[in-house]
VEXROKE-858707 format. One line per 10 residues: number of its first residue (from 1); their letters; for each residue x, y, z of N, C-alpha, C. Coordinates in steps of 0.05 Angstrom, whole numbers, plus 5000, padded with zeros to 4 digits. Each point is the difference from the previous one (the first is absolute). Layout:
N
NUM) a) X Y Z X Y Z X Y Z  ... $
END
This chain:
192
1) xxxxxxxxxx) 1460 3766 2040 4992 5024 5015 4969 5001 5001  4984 5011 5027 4978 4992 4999 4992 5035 5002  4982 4999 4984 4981 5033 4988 4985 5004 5026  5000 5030 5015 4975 5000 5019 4973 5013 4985  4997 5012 4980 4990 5021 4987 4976 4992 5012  4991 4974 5000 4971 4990 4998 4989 4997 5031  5031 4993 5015 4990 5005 5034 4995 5019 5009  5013 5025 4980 4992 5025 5020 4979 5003 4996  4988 5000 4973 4974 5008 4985 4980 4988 5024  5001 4975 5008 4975 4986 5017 5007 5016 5027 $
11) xxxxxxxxxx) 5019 5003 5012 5000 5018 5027 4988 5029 4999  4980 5005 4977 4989 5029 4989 4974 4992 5028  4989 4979 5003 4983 4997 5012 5006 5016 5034  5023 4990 5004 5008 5017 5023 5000 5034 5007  5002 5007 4986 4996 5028 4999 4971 5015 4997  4996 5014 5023 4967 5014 5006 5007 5017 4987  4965 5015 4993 4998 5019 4984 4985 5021 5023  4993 5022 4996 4990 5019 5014 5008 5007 5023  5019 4987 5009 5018 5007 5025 4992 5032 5021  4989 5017 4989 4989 5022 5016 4975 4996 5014 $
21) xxxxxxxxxx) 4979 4978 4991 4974 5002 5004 4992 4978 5014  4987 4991 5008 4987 4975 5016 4986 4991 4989  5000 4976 4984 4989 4978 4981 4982 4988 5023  4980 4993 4988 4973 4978 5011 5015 4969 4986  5010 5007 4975 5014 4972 4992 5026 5011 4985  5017 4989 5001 5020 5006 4998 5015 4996 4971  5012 5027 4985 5008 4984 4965 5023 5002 5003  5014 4981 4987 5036 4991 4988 4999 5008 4977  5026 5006 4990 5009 5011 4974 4988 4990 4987  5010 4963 4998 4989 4972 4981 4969 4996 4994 $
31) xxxxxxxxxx) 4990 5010 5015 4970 5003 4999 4986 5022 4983  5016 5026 5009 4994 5027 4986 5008 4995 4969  5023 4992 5000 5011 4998 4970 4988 4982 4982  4987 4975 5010 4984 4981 4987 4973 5013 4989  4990 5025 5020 4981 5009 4995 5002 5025 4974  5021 5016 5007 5007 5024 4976 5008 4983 4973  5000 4970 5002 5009 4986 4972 4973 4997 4995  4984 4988 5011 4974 5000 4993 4978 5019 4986  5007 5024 5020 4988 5016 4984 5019 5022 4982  5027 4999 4994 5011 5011 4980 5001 4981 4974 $
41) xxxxxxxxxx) 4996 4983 5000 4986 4980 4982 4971 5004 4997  4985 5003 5009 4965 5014 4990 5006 5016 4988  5014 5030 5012 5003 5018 4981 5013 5000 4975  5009 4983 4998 5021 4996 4971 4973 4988 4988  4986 4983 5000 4986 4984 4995 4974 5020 4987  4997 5012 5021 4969 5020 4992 5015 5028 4981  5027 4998 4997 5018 5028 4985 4988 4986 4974  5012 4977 4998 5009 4982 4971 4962 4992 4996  4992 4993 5008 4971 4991 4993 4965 5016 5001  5014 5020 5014 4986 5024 4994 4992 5019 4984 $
51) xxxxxxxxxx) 5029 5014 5003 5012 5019 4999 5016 5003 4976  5017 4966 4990 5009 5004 4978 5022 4999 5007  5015 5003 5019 5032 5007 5004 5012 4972 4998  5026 5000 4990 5013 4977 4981 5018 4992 5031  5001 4996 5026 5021 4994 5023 4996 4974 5004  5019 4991 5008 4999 4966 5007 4995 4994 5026  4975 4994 5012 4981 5003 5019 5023 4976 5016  5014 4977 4995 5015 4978 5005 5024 5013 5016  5020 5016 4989 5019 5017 5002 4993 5019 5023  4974 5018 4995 5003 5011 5025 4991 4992 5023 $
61) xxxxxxxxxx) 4983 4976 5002 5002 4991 5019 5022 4987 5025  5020 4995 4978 5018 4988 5008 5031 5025 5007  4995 5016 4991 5010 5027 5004 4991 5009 5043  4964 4993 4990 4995 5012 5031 5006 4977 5018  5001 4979 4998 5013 4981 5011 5020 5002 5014  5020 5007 4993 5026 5014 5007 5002 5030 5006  4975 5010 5007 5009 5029 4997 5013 5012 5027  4991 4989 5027 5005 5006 5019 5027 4976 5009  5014 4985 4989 5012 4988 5002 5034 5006 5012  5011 5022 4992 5010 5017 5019 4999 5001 5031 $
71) xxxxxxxxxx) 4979 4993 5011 4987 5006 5026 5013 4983 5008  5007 4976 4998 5014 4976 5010 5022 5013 5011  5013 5020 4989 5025 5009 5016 4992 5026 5014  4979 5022 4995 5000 5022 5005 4985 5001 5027  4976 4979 4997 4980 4996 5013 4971 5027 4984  4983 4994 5018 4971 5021 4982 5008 5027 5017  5007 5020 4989 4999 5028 5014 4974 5006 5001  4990 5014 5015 4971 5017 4993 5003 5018 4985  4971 5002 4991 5007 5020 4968 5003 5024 5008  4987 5013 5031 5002 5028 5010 5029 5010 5006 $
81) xxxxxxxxxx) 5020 4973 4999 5025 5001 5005 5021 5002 4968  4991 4986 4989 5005 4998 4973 5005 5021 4985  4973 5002 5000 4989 5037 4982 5010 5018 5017  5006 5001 5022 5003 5030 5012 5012 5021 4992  5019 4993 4987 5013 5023 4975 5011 4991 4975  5011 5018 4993 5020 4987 4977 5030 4984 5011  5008 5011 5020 5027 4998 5003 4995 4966 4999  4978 4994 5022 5005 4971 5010 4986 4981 4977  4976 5007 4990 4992 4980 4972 5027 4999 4981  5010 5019 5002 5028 4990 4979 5025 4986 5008 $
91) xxxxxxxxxx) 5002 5001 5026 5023 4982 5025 4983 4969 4992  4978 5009 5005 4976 4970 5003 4998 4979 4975  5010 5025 4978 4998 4988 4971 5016 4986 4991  5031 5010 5008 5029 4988 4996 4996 4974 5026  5003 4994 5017 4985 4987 5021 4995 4969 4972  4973 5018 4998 4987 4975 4993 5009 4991 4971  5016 5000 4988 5014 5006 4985 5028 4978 4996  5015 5009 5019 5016 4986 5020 4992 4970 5002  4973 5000 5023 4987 4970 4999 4997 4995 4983  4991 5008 4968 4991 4976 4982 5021 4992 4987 $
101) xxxxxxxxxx) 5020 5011 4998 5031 4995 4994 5014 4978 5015  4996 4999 5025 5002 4981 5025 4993 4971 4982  4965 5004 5008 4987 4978 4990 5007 4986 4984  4997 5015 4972 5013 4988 4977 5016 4990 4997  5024 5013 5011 5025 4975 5002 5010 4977 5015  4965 4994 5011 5002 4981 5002 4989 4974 4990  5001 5007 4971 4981 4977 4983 5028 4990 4980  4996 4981 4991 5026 5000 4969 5004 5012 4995  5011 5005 4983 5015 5031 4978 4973 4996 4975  5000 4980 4988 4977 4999 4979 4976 5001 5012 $
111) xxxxxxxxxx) 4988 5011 5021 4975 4998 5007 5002 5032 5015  5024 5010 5009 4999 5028 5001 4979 5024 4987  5012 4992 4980 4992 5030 4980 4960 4995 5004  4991 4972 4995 4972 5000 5004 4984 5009 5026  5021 4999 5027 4980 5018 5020 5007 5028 5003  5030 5003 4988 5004 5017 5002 4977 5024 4989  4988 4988 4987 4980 5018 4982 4968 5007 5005  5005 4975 5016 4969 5001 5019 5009 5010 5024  5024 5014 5016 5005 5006 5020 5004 5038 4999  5007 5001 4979 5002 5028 4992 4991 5014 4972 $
121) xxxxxxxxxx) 4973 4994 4994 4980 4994 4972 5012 5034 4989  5002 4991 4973 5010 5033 4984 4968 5017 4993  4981 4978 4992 4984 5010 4983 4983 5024 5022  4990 5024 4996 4985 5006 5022 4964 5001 4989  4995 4992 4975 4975 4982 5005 5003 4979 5017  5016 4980 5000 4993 4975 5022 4995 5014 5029  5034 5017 5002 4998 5012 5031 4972 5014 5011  4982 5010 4990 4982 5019 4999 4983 4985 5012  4993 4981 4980 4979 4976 5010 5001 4981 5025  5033 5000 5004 5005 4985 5025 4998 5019 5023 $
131) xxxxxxxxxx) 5009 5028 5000 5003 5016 5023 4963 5004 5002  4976 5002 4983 4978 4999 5006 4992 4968 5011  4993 4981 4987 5003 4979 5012 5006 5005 5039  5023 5001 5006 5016 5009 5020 4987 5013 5012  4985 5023 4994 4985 5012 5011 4976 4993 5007  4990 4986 4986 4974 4987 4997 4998 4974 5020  5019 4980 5002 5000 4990 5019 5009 5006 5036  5014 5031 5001 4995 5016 5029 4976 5005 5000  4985 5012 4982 4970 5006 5004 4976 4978 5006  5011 4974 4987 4985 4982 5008 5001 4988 5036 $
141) xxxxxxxxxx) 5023 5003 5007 5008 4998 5025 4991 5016 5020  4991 5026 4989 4989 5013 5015 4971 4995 5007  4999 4996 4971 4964 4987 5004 4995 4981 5014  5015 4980 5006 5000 4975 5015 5005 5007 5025  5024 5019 5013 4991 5008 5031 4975 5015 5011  4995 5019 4976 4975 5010 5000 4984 4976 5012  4994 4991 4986 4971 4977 4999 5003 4978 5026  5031 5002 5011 4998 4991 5020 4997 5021 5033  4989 5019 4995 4998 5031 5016 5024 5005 5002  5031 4990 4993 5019 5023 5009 4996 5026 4982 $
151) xxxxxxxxxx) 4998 5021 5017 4999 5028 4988 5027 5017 4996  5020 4984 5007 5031 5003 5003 5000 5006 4970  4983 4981 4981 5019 5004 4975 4972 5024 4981  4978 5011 5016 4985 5018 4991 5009 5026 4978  5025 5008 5010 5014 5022 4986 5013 4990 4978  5018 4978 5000 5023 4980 4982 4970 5000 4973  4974 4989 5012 4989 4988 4983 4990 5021 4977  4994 5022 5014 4988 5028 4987 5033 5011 4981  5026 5000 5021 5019 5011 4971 5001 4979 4976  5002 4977 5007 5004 4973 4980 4972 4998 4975 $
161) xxxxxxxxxx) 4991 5015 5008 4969 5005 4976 5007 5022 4988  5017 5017 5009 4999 5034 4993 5024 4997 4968  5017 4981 5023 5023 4995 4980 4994 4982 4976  4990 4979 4999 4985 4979 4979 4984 5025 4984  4977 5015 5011 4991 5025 4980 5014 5014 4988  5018 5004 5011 5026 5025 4980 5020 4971 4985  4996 4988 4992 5012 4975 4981 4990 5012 4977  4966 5004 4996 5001 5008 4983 5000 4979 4974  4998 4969 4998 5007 4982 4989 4972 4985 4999  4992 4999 4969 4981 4986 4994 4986 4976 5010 $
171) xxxxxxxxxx) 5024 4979 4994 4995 4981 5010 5000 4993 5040  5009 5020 5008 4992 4997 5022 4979 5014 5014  4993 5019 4985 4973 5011 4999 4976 4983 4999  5005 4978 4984 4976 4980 4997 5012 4981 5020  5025 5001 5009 4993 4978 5025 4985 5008 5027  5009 5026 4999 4993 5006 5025 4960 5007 5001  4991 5004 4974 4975 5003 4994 4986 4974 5011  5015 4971 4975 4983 4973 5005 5001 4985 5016  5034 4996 5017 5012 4982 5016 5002 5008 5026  5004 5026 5007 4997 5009 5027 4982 4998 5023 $
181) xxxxxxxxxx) 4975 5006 4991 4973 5000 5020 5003 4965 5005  5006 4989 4983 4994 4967 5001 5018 4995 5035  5024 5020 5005 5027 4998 5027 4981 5014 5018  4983 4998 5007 4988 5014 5024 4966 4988 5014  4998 4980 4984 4985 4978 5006 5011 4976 5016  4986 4993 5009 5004 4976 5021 5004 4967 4984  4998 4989 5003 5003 4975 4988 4971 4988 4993  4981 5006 5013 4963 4984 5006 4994 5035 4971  5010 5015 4995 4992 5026 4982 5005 5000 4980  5037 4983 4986 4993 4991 4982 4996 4977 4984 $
191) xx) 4987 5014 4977 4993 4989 4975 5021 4978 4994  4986 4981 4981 5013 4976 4992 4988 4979 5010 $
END
């Protein structure tokens, strides 16, 4: 019997993100999610080496990896659609829910229980870090149409800062202090 678990996972690329707005360049799930592993891995990284916090910077990366992984079946809702109330974030929740259940069964039985865990993470320190992360890379996106003059994502970019400020989270406090200004320079601007 042949497993698809791993084909669907690569068809993540297929699936756009921002679907309401008009991209200057255009992001896929597979792209976005490579990026929220990236930097939900800094923040683990700057928690534990900072800050002192004991998380396995390895784990949650690989947590945000998979975080939007669901989407393969749901597709990306917009978040203005998402959030709009309770009724539907909780339709949206079982939903996605559903899909990682999907997914999963489609790996061996002994290899189950391991995504299962990166597909629906218990701890909500990891979750925390990933849903900022997550955030952090919409905000970066915004900065990037920004800088290419779309002003489409002018508003997106102003709530996606508002929300990263109400995180409230140390270590992303110092990212957004050291690592940010560096996303709004040109390539000939920076350093290195």
């Amino acid at each position: 019997m042949s497993h698809s678990f791993f084909a669907y996972i690569a068809r993540m690329r297929y699936i756009s993100r921002w679907g309401l707005m008009r991209n200057t360049d255009p992001e896929n799930v597979q792209e976005h999610s490579h990026m929220v592993a990236v930097l939900a891995h800094a923040l683990a990284v700057i928690r534990r080496d900072k800050f002192g916090g004991t998380i396995d910077p390895g784990h949650v990366a690989a947590v945000a990896l998979y975080h939007d992984a669901p989407e393969i079946f749901t597709g990306d809702l917009p978040t203005p659609v998402k959030y709009a109330n309770d009724t539907i974030q909780a339709a949206y929740k079982a939903v996605e829910a559903n899909a990682a259940a999907r997914l999963t069964a489609m790996l061996p039985p002994e290899m189950q229980p391991a995504f299962a865990a990166l597909l629906s993470e218990p701890d909500p320190e990891v979750q925390t870090l990933v849903k900022a992360a997550d955030k952090l890379s919409a905000h970066l996106k915004c900065l990037e149409e920004l800088k290419a003059g779309n002003r489409e994502f002018q508003s997106a970019a102003q709530q996606t800062l508002e929300a990263l400020e109400s995180y409230h989270l140390p270590e992303l406090d110092y990212f957004l202090q050291e690592f940010l200004p560096a996303f709004s320079l040109t390539l000939d601007e920076l350093p290195g």
